[in-house]
C-alpha positions as CSV (number, residue, x, y, z in Angstrom):
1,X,26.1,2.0,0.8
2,X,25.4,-1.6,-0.4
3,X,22.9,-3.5,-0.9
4,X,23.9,-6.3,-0.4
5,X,24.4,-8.4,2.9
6,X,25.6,-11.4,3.9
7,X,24.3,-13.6,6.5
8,X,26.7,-12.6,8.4
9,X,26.1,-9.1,8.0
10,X,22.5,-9.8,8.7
11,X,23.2,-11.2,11.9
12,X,25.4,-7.9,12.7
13,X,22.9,-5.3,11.7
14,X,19.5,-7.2,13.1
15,X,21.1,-7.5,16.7
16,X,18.0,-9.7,18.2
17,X,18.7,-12.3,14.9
18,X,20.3,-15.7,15.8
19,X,21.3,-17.7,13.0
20,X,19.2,-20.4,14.0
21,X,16.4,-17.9,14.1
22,X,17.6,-16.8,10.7
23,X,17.6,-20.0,9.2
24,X,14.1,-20.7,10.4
25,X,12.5,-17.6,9.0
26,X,14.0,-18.5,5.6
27,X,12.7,-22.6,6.1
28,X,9.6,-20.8,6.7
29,X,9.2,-18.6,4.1
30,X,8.9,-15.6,5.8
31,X,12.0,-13.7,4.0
32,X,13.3,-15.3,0.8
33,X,17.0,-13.8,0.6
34,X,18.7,-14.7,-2.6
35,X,20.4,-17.9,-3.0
36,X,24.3,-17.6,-3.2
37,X,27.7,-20.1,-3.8
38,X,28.0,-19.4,0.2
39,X,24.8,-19.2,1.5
40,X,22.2,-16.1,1.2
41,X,22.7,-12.9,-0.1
42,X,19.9,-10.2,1.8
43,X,19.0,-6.6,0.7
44,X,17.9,-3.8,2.5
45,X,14.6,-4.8,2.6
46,X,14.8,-8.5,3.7
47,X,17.0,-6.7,6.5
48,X,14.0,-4.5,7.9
49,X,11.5,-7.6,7.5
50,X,13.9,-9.4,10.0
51,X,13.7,-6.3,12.0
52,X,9.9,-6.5,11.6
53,X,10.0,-10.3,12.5
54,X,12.1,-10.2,15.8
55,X,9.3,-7.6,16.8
56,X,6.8,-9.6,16.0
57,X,8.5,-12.7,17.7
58,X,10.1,-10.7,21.1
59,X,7.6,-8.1,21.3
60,X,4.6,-9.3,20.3
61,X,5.2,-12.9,21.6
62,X,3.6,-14.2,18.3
63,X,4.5,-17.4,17.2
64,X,5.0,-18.6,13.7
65,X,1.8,-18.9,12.0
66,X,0.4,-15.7,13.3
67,X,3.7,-14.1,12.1
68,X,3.3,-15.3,9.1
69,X,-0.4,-13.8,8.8
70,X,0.7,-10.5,9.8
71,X,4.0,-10.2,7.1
72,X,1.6,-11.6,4.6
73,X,-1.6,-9.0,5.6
74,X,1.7,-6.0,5.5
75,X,2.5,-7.3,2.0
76,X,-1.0,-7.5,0.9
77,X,-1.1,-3.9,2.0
78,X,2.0,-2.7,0.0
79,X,0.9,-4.2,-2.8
80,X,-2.4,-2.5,-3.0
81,X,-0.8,0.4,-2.2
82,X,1.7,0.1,-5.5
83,X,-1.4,0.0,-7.5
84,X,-3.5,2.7,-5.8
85,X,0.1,5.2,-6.7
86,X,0.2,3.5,-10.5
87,X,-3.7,4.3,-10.7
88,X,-3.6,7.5,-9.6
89,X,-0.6,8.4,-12.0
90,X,-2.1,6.7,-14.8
91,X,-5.3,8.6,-14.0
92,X,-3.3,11.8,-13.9
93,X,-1.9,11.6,-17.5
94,X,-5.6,11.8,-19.1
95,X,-7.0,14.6,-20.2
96,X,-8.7,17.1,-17.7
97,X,-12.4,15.7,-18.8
98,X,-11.8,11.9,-18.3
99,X,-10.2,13.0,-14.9
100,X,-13.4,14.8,-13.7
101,X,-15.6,12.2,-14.6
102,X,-13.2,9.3,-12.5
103,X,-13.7,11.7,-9.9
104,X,-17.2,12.2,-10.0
105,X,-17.5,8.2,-10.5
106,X,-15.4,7.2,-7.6
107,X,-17.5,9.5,-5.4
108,X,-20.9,8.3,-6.4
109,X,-19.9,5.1,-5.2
């Protein structure tokens, strides 16, 4: 499996995508594909934010701006997410003794 997908391909796979749509959510800044000779070159993910997008267009009947809160509030949550998992393995290679008193910290507070 690739991936990597044309616009083409993206227009294929994310059935409620126009290319005018497409084209709009990339003016917009709401997925930032990779520039290519021919175009765009999407991955996987920039495939499922599309998905997310046409829901939150069709579905949801939100317009641009508020779409444009919501995608940004999602990746704000990733993010934090990311650093919660590296904290809590970083915090997981320290010795027994440092980990009890983290523990005991972060529920005192």
């Amino acid at each position: 499996m690739t991936d990597r997908y044309s616009e083409d391909d993206v227009i294929t796979t994310v059935t409620r995508l126009t290319r005018s749509r497409l084209v709009r959510f990339i003016e917009i800044d709401l997925v930032r594909p990779e520039p290519a000779p021919r175009g765009y070159v999407f991955r996987s993910i920039d495939i499922a934010r599309l998905e997310l997008l046409c829901d939150l267009s069709e579905d949801f009947d939100l317009d641009e701006t508020a779409m444009g809160i919501v995608v940004s509030l999602i990746d704000q949550l990733h993010a934090a997410r990311q650093d919660a998992a590296i904290m809590a393995r970083a915090i997981d290679a320290l010795p027994a003794d440092l980990q009890s008193r983290i523990s005991a910290a972060m529920k005192q507070a």
